[in-house]
C-alpha positions in Angstrom: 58.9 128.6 -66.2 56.0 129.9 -63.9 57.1 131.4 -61.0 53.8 133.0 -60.0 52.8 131.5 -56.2 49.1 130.2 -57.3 46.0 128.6 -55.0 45.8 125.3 -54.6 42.5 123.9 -53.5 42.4 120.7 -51.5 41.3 118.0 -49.0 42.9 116.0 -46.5 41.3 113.2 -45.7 42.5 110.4 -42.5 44.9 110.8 -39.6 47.4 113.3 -40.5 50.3 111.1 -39.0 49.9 108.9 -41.0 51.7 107.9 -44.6 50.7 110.4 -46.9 49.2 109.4 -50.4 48.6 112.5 -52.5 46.8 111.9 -55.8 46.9 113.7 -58.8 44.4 114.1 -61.1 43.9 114.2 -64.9 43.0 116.8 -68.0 40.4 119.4 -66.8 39.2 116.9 -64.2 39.1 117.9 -60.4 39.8 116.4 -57.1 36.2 115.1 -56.8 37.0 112.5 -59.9 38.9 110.4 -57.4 35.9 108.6 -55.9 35.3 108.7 -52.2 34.8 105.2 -51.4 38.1 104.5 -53.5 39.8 107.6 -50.9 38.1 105.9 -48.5 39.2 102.9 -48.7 43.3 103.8 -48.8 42.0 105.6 -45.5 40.8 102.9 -44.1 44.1 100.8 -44.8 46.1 104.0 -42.8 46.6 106.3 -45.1 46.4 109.8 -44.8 45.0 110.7 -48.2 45.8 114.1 -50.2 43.7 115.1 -53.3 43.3 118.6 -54.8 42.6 120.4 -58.1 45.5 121.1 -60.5 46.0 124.8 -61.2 43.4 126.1 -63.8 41.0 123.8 -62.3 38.1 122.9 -60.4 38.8 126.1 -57.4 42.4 127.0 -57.6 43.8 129.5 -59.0 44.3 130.3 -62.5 47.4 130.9 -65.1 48.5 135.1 -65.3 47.6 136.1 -68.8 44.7 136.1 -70.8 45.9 134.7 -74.0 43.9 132.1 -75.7 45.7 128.4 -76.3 46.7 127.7 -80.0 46.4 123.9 -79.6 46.5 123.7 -83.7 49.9 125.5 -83.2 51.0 123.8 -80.7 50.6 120.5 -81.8 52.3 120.9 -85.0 55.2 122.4 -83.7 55.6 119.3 -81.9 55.2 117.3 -84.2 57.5 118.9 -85.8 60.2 119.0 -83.2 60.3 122.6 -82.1 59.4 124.4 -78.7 56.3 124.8 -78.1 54.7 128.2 -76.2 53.0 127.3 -73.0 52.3 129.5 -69.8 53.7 126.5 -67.6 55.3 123.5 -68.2 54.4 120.2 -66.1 57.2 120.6 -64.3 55.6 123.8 -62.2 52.6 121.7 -61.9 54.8 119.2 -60.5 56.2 122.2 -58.6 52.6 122.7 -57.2 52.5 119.3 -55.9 55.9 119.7 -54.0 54.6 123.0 -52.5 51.3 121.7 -51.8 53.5 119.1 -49.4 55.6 121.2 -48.1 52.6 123.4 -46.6 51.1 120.1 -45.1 54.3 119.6 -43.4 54.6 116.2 -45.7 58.5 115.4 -45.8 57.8 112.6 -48.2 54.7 111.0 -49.8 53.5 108.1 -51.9 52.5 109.9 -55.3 49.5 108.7 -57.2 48.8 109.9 -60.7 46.2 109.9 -63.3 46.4 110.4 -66.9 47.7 113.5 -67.3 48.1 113.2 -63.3 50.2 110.1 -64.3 52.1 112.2 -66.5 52.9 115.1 -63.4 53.8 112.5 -61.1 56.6 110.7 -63.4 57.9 114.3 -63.3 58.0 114.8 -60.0 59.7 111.2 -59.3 62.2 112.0 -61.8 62.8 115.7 -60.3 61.9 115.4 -56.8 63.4 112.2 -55.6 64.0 112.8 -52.1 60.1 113.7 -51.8 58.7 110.4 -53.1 58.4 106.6 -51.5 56.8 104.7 -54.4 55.1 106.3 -57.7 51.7 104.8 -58.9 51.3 106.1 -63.1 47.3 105.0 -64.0 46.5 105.6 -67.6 49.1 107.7 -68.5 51.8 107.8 -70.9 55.5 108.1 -71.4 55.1 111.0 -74.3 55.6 108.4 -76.7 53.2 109.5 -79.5 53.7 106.3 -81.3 51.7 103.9 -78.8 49.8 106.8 -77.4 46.8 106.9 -80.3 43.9 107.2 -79.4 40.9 105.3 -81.5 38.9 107.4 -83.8 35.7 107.6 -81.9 37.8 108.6 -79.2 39.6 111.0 -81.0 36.2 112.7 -82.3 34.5 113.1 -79.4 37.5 114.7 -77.4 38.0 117.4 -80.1 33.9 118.1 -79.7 32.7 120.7 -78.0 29.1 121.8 -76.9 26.6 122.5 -78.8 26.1 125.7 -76.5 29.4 125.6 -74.1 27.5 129.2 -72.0 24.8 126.7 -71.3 25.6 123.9 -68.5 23.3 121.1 -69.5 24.8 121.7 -72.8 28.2 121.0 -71.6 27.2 118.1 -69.1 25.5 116.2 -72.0 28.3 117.0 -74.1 30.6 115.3 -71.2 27.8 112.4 -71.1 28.4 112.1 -74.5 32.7 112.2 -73.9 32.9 110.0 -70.9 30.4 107.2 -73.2 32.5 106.5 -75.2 36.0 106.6 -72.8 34.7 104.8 -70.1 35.0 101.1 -69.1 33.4 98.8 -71.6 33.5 96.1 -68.8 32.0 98.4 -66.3 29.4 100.9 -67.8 28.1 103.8 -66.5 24.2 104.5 -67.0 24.0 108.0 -68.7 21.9 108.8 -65.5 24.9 107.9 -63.6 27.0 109.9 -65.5 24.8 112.7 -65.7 24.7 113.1 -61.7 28.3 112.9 -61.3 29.1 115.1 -64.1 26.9 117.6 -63.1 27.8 117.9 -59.7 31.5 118.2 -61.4 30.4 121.2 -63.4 28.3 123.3 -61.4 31.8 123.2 -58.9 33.8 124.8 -61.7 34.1 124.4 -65.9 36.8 126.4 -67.5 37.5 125.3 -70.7 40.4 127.5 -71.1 42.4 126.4 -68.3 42.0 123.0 -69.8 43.2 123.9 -72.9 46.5 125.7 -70.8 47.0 122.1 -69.2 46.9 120.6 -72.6 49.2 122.8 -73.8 51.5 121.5 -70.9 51.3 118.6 -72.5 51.9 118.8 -75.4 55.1 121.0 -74.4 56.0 118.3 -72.3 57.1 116.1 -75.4 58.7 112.6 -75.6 59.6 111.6 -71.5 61.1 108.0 -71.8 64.5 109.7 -70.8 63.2 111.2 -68.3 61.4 108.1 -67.0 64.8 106.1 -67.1 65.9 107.9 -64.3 63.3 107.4 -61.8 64.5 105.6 -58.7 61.3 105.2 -56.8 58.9 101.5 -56.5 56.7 102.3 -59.7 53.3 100.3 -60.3 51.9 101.6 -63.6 48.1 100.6 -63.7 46.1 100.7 -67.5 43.1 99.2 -68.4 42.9 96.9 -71.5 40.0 98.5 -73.0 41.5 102.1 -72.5 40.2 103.9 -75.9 41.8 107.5 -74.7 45.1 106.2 -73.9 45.4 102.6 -75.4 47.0 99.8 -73.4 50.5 100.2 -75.4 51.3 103.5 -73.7 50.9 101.9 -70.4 53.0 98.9 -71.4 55.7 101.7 -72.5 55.8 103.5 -69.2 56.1 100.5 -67.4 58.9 99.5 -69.9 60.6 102.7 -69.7 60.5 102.8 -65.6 63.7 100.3 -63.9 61.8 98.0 -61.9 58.2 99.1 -62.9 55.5 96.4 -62.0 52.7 96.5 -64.7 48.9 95.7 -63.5 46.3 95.3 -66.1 42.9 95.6 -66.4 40.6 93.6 -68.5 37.2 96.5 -69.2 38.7 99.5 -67.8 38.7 102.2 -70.2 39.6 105.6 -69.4 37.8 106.5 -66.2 37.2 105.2 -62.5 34.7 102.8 -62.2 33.1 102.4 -59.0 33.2 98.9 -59.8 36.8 98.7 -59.9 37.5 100.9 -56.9 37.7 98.4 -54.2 40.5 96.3 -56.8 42.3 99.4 -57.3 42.7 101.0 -54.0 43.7 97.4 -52.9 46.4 97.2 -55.5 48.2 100.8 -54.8 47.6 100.0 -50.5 49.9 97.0 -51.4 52.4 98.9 -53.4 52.5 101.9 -50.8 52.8 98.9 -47.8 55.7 97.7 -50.0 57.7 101.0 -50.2 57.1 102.8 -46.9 57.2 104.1 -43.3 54.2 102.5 -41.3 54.7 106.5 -39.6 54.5 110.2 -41.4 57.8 111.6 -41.7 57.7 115.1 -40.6 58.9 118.5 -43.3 
C-alpha cells in the first residue's frame, strides 16, 4: 500500500558475519525497549544482533500525510467486517524490515518479534520466506479478537492519555502509570525504575500520532490465523502467563495456528521485558536460532 522509501533508524550490534537476529519491536515502543544486556547476551552466543525503530517511531521517518487516526472508526468497521482506512498496512512495515536487510547485505535472518513486533514478523515469515531461518512471536497474537482481550484495568489505562500530553513528565508518569499495571506481576519494576527508563525513552522521541498510524495497521491487519497456517519457518512463540495486555490465550492461539510451533511459557511475565527474565529469554531464542541455522552469515 505505501510505497513511499522511508528512514529507518537502527543499530547493529556484534560481528557482522555472523547469523543475523533482527528484532522487531512493539506499539509506539523503540529499539531501546529491547534491553542491552538481553542484546548482549544473543551477542555473546554469536549473533550479529539487528534492532531499529518501526516507521513513525522513535527516529525514523514518518507516514506522508497529515491526517489524524480515527481509531473509533476504525475499530468498528472491523468489527464489523469492512476495510478499514490506514496509511500502511503491516505488510510495508514488514516491507521495511526486508529492506532494512537488504541494505545490511543480510541474505537471510532469524526474525524476532514483539507484540505488535510479533505481529510484523508472522507477516514477514508468511510473505518473505526465503528471507527467514526460524521466527520467534513474543506476546503477540494471531488477530484473533476472541482470545486477544485484554483485562479491564488494562484496557483503561491503555485508552488514557496524559493529563498534559505537551508536557513530558506528564506523559512519563502517565507511561509509569501504563507500564504498572502491564508489566510482570512476578518481576516488578520500582516506579523509579520505570521512571528512568521511560524517560530516557521519551526525551529520544514521543509521537503519539505515529502510534496511533501503527495501531491503525493493526487493526487493518484483521483476523491472521490463515495467514499463520502457511508459515514454513521453526516458530517458538514466547507469552508470559500473567500477560494482562495480550492474555496467555492469544499466545496459545498463535502457537496453535503455526505448523510445528513450539510454545514457551512464562509464569509472572506480563507485557514487558523484565530485566529479570532477560538472561532466560535470550537463552531460549539462542537455542531456537542454534536449532534452525547457519553457524556463518549468508551474504545478499
Amino acid at each position: 500500500m505505501d510505497a513511499v522509501p522511508l528512514h529507518i533508524e537502527y543499530e547493529s550490534l556484534g560481528d557482522a558475519t555472523h547469523p543475523a537476529v533482527v528484532l522487531i519491536m512493539g506499539l509506539g515502543m523503540q529499539l531501546t525497549a529491547w534491553p542491552d544486556s538481553f542484546c548482549r547476551a544473543l551477542v555473546a552466543r554469536g549473533y550479529r544482533v539487528i534492532r531499529f525503530d518501526n516507521r513513525d517511531c522513535g527516529l525514523s521517518g514518518r507516514a506522508p500525510g497529515k491526517k489524524r487516526a480515527k481509531l473509533m472508526l476504525a475499530m468498528a468497521a472491523s468489527a464489523l467486517g469492512l476495510p478499514v482506512r490506514t496509511p500502511y498496512t503491516l505488510e510495508d512495515m514488514a516491507g521495511d524490515t526486508i529492506a532494512l536487510m537488504d541494505r545490511l547485505g543480510i541474505a537471510r535472518a532469524h526474525i524476532v518479534g514483539a507484540s505488535m513486533g510479533g505481529m510484523i514478523a508472522q507477516v514477514l515469515a508468511a510473505k518473505h520466506p526465503q528471507r527467514v531461518l526460524s521466527l520467534t512471536s513474543i506476546m503477540s497474537t494471531s488477530g484473533n479478537r476472541k482470545v486477544s482481550k485484554p483485562t479491564k484495568p488494562a484496557r483503561k489505562v491503555l485508552l488514557a492519555r496524559p493529563a498534559d500530553p505537551k508536557n513530558p513528565d506528564s506523559v512519563i508518569e502517565h507511561l509509569v502509570e501504563m507500564f504498572g499495571v502491564i508489566g510482570s506481576p512476578g518481576y516488578p519494576s520500582t516506579r523509579e525504575e520505570l521512571r528512568s527508563r521511560i524517560g530516557k525513552s521519551v526525551r529520544r522521541a514521543y509521537d503519539p500520532a505515529g502510534v496511533a498510524r501503527q495501531l491503525l495497521a493493526v487493526i487493518a491487519s484483521g483476523d491472521r490465523r490463515k495467514l499463520l497456517h502457511t508459515i514454513a519457518a521453526p516458530t517458538l512463540v514466547i507469552h508470559g502467563a500473567a500477560d494482562p495486555l495480550v492474555p496467555l490465550a492469544a499466545g496459545r492461539d498463535t502457537a496453535q495456528n503455526i505448523p510445528g510451533a513450539a510454545l514457551l511459557v512464562i509464569d509472572g511475565m506480563g507485557h514487558d521485558f523484565p530485566e529479570a527474565l532477560m538472561p532466560r529469554l535470550a537463552t531460549a531464542i539462542a537455542d531456537h536460532c542454534e536449532r534452525n541455522g547457519p553457524l556463518q552469515q549468508a551474504a545478499a
